[in-house]
C-alpha positions as CSV (number, residue, x, y, z in Angstrom):
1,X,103.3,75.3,42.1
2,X,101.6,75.1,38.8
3,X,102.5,77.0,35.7
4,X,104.6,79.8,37.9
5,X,101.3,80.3,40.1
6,X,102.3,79.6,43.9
7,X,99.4,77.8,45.4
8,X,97.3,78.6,48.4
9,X,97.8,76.4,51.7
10,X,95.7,75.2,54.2
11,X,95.4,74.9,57.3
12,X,95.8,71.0,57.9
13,X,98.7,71.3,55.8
14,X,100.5,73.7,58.0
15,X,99.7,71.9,61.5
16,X,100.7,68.7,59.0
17,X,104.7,69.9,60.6
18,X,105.9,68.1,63.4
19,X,108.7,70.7,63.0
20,X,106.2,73.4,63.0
21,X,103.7,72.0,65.6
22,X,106.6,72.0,68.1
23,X,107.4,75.9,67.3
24,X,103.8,76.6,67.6
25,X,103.6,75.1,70.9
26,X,106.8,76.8,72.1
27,X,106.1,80.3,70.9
28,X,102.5,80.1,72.6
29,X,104.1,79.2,75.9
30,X,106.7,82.4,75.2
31,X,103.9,84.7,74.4
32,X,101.7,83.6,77.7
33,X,104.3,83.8,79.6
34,X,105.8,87.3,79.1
35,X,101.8,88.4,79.4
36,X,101.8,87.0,83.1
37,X,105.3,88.1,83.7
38,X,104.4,91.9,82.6
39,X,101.4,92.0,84.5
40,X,103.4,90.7,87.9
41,X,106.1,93.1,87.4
42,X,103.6,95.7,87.3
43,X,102.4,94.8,90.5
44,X,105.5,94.0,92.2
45,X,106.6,97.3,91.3
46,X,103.8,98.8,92.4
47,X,103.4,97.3,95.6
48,X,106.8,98.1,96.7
49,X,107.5,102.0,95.6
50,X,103.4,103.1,95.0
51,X,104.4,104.9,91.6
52,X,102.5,104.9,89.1
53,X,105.3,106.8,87.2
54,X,108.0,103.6,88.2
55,X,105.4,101.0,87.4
56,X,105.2,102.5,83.6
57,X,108.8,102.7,82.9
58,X,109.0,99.3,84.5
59,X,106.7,97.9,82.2
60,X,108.2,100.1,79.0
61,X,111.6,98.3,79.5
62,X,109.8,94.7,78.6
63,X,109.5,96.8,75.2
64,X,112.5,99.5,74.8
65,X,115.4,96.8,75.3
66,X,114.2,95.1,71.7
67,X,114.9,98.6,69.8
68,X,119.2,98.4,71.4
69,X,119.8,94.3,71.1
70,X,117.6,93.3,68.5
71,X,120.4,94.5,65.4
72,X,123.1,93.6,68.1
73,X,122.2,90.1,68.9
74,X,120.0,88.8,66.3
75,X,123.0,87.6,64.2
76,X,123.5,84.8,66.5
77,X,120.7,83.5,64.9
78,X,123.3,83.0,61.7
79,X,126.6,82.2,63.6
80,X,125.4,78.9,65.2
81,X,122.6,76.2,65.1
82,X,119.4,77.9,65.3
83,X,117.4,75.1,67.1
84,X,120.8,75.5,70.3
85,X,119.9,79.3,70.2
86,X,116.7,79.0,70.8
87,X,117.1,76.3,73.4
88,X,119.9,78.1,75.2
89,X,118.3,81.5,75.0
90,X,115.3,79.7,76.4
91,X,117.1,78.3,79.5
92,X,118.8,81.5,80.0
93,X,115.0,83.5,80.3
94,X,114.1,80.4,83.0
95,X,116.7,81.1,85.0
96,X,116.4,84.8,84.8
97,X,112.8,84.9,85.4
98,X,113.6,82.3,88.3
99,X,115.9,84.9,89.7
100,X,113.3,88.3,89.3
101,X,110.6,85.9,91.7
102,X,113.2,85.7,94.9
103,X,111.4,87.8,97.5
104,X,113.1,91.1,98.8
105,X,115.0,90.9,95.4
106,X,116.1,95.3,95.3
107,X,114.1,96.6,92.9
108,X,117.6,98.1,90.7
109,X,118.7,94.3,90.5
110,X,115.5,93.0,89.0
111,X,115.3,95.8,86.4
112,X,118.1,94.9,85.8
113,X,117.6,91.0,85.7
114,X,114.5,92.8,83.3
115,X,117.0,94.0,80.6
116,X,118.8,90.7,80.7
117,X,115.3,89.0,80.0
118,X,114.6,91.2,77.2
119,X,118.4,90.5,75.7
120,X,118.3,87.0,75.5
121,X,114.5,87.1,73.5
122,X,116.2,88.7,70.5
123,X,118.5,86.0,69.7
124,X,115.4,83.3,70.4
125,X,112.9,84.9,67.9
126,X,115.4,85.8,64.8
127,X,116.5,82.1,65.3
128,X,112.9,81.2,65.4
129,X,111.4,83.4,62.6
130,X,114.8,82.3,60.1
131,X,114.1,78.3,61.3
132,X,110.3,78.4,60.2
133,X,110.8,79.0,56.1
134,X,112.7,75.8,56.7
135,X,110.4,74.0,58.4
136,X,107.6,75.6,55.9
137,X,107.7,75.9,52.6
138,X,106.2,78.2,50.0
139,X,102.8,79.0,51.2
140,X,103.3,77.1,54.2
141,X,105.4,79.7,55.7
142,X,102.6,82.2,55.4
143,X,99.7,80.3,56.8
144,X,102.2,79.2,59.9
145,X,103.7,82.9,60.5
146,X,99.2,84.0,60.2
147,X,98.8,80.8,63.2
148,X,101.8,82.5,65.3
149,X,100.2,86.1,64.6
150,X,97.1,85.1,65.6
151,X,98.0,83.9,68.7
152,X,100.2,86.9,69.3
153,X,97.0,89.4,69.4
154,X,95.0,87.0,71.3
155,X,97.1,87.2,74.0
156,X,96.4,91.3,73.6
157,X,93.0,90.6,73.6
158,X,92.6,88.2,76.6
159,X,96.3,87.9,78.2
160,X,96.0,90.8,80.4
161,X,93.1,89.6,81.9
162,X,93.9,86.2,82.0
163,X,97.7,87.4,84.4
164,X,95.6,89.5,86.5
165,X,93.6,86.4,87.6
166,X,96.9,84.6,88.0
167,X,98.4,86.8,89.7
168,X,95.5,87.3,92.2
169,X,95.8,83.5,92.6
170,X,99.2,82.7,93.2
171,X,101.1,85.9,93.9
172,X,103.4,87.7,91.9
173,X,106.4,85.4,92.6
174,X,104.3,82.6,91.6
175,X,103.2,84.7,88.3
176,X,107.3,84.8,87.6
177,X,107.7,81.3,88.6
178,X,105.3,80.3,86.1
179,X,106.9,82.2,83.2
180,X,110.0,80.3,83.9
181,X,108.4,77.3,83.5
182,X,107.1,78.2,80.1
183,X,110.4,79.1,78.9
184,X,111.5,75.4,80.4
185,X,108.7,73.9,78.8
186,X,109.4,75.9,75.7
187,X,113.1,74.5,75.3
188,X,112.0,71.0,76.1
189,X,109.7,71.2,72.8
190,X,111.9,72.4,70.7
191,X,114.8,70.0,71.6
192,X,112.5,67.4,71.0
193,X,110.4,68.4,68.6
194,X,112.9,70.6,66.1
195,X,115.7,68.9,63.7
196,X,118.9,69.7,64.3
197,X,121.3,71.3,61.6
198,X,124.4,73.3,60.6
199,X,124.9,77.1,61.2
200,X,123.9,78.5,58.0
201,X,126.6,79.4,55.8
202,X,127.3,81.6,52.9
203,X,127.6,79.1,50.2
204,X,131.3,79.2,49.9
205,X,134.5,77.9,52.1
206,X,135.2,81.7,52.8
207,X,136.0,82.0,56.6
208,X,133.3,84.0,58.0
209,X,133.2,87.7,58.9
210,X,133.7,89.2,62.4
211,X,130.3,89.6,64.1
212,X,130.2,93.6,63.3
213,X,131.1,92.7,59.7
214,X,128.2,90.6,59.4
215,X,126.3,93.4,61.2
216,X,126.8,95.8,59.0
217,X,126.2,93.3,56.0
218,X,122.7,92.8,57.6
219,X,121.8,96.5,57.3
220,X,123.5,96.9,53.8
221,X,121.5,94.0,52.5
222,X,118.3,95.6,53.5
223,X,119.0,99.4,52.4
224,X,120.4,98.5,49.2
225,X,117.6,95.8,47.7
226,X,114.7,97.9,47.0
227,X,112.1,95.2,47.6
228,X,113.2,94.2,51.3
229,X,113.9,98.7,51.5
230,X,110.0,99.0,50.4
231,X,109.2,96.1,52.5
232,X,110.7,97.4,55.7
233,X,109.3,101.1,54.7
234,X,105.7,99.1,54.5
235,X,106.0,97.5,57.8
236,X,107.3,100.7,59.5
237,X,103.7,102.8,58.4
238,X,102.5,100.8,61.9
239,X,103.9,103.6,63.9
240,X,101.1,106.4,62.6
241,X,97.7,103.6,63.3
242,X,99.4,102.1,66.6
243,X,99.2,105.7,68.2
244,X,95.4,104.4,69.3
245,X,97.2,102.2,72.1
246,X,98.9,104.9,73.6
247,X,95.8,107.7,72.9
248,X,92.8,105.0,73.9
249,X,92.1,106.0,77.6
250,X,92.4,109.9,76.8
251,X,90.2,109.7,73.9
252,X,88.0,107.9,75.8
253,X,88.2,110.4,78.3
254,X,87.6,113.4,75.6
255,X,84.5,111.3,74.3
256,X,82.9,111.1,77.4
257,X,83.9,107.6,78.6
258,X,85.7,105.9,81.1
259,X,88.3,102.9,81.5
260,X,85.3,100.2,80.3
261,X,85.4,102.6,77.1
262,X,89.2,102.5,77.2
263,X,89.5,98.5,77.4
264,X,86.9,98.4,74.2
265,X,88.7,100.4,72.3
266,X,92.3,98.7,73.2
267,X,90.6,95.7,72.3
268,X,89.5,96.8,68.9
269,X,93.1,97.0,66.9
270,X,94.1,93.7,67.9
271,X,90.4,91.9,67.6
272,X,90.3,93.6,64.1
273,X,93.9,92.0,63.3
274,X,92.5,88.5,64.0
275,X,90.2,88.7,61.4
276,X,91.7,90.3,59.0
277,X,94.8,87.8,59.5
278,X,91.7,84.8,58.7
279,X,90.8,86.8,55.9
280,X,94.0,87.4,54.2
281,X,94.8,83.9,54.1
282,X,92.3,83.1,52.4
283,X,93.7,85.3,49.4
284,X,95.9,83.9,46.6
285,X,99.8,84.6,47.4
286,X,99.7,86.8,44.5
287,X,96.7,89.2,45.4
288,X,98.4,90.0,49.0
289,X,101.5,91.2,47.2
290,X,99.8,92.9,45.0
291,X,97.3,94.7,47.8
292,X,100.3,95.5,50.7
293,X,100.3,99.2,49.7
294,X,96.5,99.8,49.4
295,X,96.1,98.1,52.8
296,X,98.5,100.3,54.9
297,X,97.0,103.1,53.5
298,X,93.7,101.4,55.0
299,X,95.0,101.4,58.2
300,X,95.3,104.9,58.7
301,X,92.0,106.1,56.8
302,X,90.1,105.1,60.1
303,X,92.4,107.7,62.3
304,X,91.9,110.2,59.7
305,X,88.2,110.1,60.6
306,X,88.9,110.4,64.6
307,X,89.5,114.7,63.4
308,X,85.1,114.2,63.5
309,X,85.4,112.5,67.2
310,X,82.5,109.8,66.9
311,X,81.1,108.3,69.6
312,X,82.8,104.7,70.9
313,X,80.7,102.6,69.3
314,X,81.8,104.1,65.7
315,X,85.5,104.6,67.3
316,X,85.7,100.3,68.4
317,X,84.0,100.0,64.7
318,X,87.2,101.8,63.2
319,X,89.6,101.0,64.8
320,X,88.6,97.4,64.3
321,X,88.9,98.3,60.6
322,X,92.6,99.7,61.1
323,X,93.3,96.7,62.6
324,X,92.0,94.4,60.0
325,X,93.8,96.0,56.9
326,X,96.7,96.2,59.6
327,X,97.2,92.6,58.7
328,X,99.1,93.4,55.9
329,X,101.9,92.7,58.1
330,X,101.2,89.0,57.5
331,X,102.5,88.9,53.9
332,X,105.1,91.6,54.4
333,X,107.2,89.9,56.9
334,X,106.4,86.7,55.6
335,X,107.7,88.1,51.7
336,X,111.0,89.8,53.8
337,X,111.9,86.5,55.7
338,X,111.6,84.7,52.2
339,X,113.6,87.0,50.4
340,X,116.4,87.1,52.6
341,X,119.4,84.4,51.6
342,X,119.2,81.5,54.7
343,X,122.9,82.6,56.1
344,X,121.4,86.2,56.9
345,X,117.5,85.5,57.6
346,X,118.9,86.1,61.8
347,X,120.2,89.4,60.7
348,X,118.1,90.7,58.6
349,X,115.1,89.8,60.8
350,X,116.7,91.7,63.7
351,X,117.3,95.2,61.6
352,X,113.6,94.8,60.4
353,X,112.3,94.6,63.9
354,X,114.1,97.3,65.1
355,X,112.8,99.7,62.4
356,X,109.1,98.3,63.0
357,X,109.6,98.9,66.9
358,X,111.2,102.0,66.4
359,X,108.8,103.4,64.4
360,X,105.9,102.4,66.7
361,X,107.2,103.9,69.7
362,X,108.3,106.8,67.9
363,X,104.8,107.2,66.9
364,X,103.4,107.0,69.9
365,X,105.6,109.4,71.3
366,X,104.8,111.5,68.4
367,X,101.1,111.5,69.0
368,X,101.3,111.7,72.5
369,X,103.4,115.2,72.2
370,X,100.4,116.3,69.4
371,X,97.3,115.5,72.2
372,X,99.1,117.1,74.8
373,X,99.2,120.8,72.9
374,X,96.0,120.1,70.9
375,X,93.3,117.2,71.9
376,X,93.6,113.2,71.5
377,X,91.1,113.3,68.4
378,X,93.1,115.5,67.2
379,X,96.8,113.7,67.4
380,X,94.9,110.9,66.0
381,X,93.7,112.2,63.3
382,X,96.7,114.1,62.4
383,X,98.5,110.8,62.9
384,X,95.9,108.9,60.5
385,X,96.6,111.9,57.7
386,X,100.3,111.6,57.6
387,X,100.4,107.9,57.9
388,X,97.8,107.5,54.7
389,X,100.7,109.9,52.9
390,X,103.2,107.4,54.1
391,X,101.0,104.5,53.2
392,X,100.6,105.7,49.6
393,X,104.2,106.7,49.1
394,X,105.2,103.1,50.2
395,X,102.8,101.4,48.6
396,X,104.3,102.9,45.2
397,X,108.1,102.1,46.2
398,X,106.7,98.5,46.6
399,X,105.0,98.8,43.0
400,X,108.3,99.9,41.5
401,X,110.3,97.2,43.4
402,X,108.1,94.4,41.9
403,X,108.4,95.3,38.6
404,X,110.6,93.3,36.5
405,X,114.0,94.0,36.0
406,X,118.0,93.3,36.2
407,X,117.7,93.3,40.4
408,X,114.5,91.0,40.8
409,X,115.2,89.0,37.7
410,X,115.3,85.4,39.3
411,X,114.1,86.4,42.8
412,X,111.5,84.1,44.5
413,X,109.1,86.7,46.0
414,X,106.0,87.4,44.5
């Protein structure tokens, strides 16, 4: 940093990490493996009761858990040593996953073997996302949270593809079986790659809270500092522009198309993301800050347009756009994770995820209750309108939080 002006990372700097290389590894293993895991549970599911209407809820629990544990468990991430949680919450998916892939396994016991899968991630990736701005500094951070991103919608893009195959291959125990090795392999890199060190503590000799006590502090740090408030409020606009996930095969549908159609335009959000996660690193640190309302509100304008129902080709071309300006994201979590004091990142990170998750499938639902009394062009673009409202009303609580005053006199984020 030069003269109070943070200065932009690169790339080789990042991957420069041994710390960081050993995350990167161990989230991309995570990430592939939970693709191939959903896409055998699907067809175990499937296989055994032929319900298309068992098979959905099967595969909405890898999601729904995160919305109940994620504020409950994430504080382990602050209680003990972050590189043991993510190793022991690592070993605890292996076996898990081990235990979904035994054949005539009752279909009751594996969801529920599901929900136990799904419990022991939340710990893993708030001990994960609070290790990484020690691992990274400054700018770092952002560049390596864009990598991990990146990867992320990749496995959106390709993933689903990628499981079928694997799971035509080599079964769908094998497909489970191979999960739990990435989780094995996962904890192996991080024991040897990650440093060990100290629970995070509060700065003082003060005993520490009871678990609920620091729960609750979690949620009152958030609601009552009006950056990580607008930051949260910023992040939580995602649940108007990620309606197109749910809405994509009945637009398609209204438009004249079929399930090719459909996989285009589910493509198009998270292709869109990748590029506009490149492109926002290549900004200064103080440009994204300054552009994190103006680019939600992006993000909806495309849906806005869907009230005109264009053909696909101009539907992949703006939903693409949605998801580019989507990648706001990048600097909003990265600013959150930053601004949150080390003994609470675990926490805090959980209570943000939850409201971002929340607010997605809340959306969805949302639009999905909108198509069914109306038309899918419509939901969407009713969707698109009211999230460009949000977007704008955000966008000026994060204006007022920046400005300088008593509360963010001394405070890191840009």
């Amino acid at each position: 940093m030069e003269g109070g002006v943070i200065e932009r990372a690169r790339w080789r700097d990042v991957f420069g990490h041994a710390e960081f290389r050993a995350l990167f590894v161990a989230g991309v293993l995570s990430v592939a493996g939970d693709q191939f895991a959903r896409v055998a549970l699907a067809v175990l599911v499937f296989d055994r009761t032929e319900s298309a209407g068992l098979t959905a809820l099967t595969y909405a629990l890898t999601y729904i858990p995160d919305l109940l544990f994620g504020p409950l468990l994430a504080g382990f991430a602050d209680r003990f040593p972050r590189r043991a949680v993510m190793i022991l919450t690592d070993l605890a998916r292996a076996v898990l996953v081990a235990a979904m892939a035994i054949e005539g396994l009752p279909l009751l016991v594996v969801i529920v073997l599901l929900l136990g899968l799904q419990a022991f991630g939340s710990p893993f990736n708030a001990a994960r996302a609070a290790t990484l701005p020690a691992v990274l500094p400054g700018d770092h951070y952002v560049l390596g949270k864009a990598a991990n991103d990146m990867v992320v919608q990749f496995s959106q893009v390709l993933g689903f593809g990628a499981g079928g195959a694997i799971v035509v291959a080599v079964g769908t125990s094998g497909g489970l079986l191979l999960d739990a090795a990435t989780f094995l392999l996962s904890a192996a890199l991080i024991a040897a790659g990650v440093r060990g060190r100290p629970a995070p503590t509060n700065g003082t000799d003060a005993p520490r809270r009871s678990y609920f006590a620091d729960l609750s502090a979690g949620l009152s740090l958030v609601a009552r500092t009006p950056k990580l408030r607008a930051l949260v409020i910023l992040a939580t606009i995602a649940g108007f522009y990620v309606t197109v996930e749910g809405l994509a095969v009945p637009y398609a549908h209204e438009i004249g198309q079929g399930p090719t159609a459909a996989g285009l335009l589910l493509a198009a959000s998270p292709a869109g993301a990748v590029v506009g996660m490149w492109l926002i690193t290549l900004w200064p640190p103080e440009r994204r800050m300054r552009l994190l309302g103006p680019l939600a509100a992006l993000a909806c304008v495309p849906l806005a347009l869907c009230f005109l129902t264009p053909g696909l080709v101009p539907t992949v071309a703006l939903w693409a756009i949605s998801g580019m300006a989507s990648a706001y994201h990048l600097p909003t979590s990265a600013a959150f994770v930053q601004a949150v004091p080390d003994s609470q990142r675990g926490q805090a990170f959980g209570v943000a995820s939850t409201a971002l998750k929340g607010s997605q499938g809340l959306g969805i639902l949302l639009a999905g209750v909108i198509a069914d009394g109306s038309s899918p062009s419509f939901a969407l673009g009713a969707m698109g309108t009211l999230g460009l409202g949000a977007a704008l009303a955000a966008g000026a609580a994060w204006s007022r939080a920046r400005r300088p005053g008593p509360e963010t006199a001394g405070t890191s984020l840009a």
